[in-house]
C-alpha positions as CSV (number, residue, x, y, z in Angstrom):
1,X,30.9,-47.8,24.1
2,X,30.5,-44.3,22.2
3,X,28.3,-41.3,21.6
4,X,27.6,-39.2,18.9
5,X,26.4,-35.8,19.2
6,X,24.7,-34.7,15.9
7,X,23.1,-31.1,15.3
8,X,21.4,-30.4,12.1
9,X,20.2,-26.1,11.5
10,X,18.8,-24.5,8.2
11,X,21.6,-21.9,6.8
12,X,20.3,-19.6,4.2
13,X,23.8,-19.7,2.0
14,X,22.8,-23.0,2.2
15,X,19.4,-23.4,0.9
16,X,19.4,-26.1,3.3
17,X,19.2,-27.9,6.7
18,X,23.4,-28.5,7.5
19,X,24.4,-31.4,9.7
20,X,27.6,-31.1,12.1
21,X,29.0,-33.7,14.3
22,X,29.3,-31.6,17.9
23,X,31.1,-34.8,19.7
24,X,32.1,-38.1,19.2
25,X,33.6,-40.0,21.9
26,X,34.7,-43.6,22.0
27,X,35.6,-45.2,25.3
28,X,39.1,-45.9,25.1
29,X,38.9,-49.6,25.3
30,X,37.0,-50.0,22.2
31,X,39.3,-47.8,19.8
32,X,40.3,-49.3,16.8
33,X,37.3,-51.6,16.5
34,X,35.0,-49.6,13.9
35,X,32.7,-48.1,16.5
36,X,33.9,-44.1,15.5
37,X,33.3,-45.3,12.4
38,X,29.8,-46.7,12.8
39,X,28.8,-44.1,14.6
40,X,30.1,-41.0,12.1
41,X,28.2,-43.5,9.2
42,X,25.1,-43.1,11.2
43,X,25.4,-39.3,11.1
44,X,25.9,-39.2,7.4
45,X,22.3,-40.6,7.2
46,X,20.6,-38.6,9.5
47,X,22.6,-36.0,6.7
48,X,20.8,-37.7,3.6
49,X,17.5,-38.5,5.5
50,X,17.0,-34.7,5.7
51,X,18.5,-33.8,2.7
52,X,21.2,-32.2,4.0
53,X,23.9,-30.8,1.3
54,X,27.0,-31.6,3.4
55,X,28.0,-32.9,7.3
56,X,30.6,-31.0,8.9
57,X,33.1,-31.6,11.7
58,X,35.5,-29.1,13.8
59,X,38.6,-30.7,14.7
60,X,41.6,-29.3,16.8
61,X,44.4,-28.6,14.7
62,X,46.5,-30.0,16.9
63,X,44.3,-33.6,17.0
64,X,46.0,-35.3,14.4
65,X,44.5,-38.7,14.9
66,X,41.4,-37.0,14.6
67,X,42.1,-35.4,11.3
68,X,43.4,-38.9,9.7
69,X,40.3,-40.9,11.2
70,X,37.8,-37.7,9.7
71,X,40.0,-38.0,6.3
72,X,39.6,-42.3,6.3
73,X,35.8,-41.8,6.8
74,X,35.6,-39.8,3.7
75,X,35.6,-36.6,4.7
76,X,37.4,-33.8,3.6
77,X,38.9,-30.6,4.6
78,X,37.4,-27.7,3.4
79,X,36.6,-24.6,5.6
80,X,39.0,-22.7,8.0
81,X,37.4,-21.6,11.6
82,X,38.1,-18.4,13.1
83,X,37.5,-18.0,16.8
84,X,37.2,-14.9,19.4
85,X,37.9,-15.6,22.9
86,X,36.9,-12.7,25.2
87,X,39.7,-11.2,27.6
């Protein structure tokens, strides 16, 4: 019913291993039913287990749904992402 994809790496501004959520995916049918939410909990304590300072997520500017679920799981904005797309 859903997948989470989570990555953890040691930055040195960091001091730290950091955690960040690569996907999540819920099957459409199951929306709504707390299963994102399950899932992005589980991440958070892969996060503490390895004493991680923070877990992030990158999500479309555009994904507004995305944004308000990331917000009602506790999360916060924070960090703005620059990109470079070859020509």
């Amino acid at each position: 019913v859903g997948f989470i994809g989570v990555h953890a790496r040691w930055l040195m501004h960091h001091a730290a291993p950091v955690c960040e959520v690569q996907e999540l995916i819920v099957s459409a049918g199951c929306r709504g039913k707390g299963v994102g939410r399950e899932l992005l909990n589980a991440a958070k304590r892969i996060a503490e287990t390895i004493g991680s300072p923070q877990l992030e997520v990158c999500c479309n500017v555009r994904n507004c749904s995305g944004q308000k679920f990331y917000e009602s799981c506790g999360m916060e904005w924070s960090h703005k992402k620059y990109i470079w797309k070859p020509e």
